[in-house]
C-alpha positions as CSV (number, residue, x, y, z in Angstrom):
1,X,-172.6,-50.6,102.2
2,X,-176.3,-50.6,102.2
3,X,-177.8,-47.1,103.4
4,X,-179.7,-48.8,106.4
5,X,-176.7,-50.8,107.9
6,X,-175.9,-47.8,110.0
7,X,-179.4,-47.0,111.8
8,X,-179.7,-50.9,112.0
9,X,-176.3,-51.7,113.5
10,X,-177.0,-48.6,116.0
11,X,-180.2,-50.0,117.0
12,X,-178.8,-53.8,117.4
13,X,-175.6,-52.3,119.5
14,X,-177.9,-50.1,122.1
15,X,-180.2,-53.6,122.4
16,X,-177.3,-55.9,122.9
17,X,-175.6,-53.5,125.6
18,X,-179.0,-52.9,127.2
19,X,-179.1,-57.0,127.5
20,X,-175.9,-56.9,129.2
21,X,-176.0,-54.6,131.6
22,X,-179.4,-55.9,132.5
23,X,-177.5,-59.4,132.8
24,X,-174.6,-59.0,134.2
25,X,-173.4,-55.5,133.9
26,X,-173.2,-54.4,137.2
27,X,-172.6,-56.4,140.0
28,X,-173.6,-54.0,143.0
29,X,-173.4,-55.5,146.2
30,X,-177.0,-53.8,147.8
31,X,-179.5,-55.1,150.3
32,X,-182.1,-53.4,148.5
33,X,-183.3,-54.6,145.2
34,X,-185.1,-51.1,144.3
35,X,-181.6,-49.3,144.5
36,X,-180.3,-52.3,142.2
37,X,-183.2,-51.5,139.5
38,X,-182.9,-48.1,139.7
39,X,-179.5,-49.0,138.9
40,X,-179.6,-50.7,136.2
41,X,-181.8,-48.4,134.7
42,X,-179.5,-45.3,135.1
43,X,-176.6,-47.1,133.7
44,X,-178.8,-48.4,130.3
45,X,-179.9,-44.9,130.3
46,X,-176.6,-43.4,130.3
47,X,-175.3,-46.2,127.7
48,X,-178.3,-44.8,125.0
49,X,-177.8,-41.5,125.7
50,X,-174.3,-41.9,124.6
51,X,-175.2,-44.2,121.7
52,X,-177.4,-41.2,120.6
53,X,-174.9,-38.5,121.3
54,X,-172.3,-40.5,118.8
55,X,-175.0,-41.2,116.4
56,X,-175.7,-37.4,116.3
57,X,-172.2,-36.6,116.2
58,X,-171.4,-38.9,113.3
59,X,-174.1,-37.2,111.4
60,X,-173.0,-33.9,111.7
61,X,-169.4,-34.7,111.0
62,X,-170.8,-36.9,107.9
63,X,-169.2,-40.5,109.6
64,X,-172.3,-42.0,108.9
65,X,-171.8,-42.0,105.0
């Protein structure tokens, strides 16, 4: 496998779940659309930090070879 298929595939993963969840992720049932943004941006937040988190676990447990 080609070095840069891992940082590449991370990158495509965090974009295709960020399109998701901006989609049709969550389907809240709010009056207010700002409580709906804010939202959505919490739960893309969270799903980077935790792309990040595995990324940086992988490396320090040498996965990512």
């Amino acid at each position: 496998m080609l070095p840069i298929a891992a940082p590449i595939t991370r990158i495509l993963l965090r974009y295709v779940v960020g399109a998701w969840v901006a989609k049709a992720g969550l389907a809240i049932d709010v009056n207010d659309p700002n409580i709906f943004e804010v939202a959505n941006f919490v739960v893309a937040g969270f799903i980077g930090l935790l792309t990040e988190g595995w990324w940086t676990m992988a490396r320090r447990r040498g996965w990512h070879q």
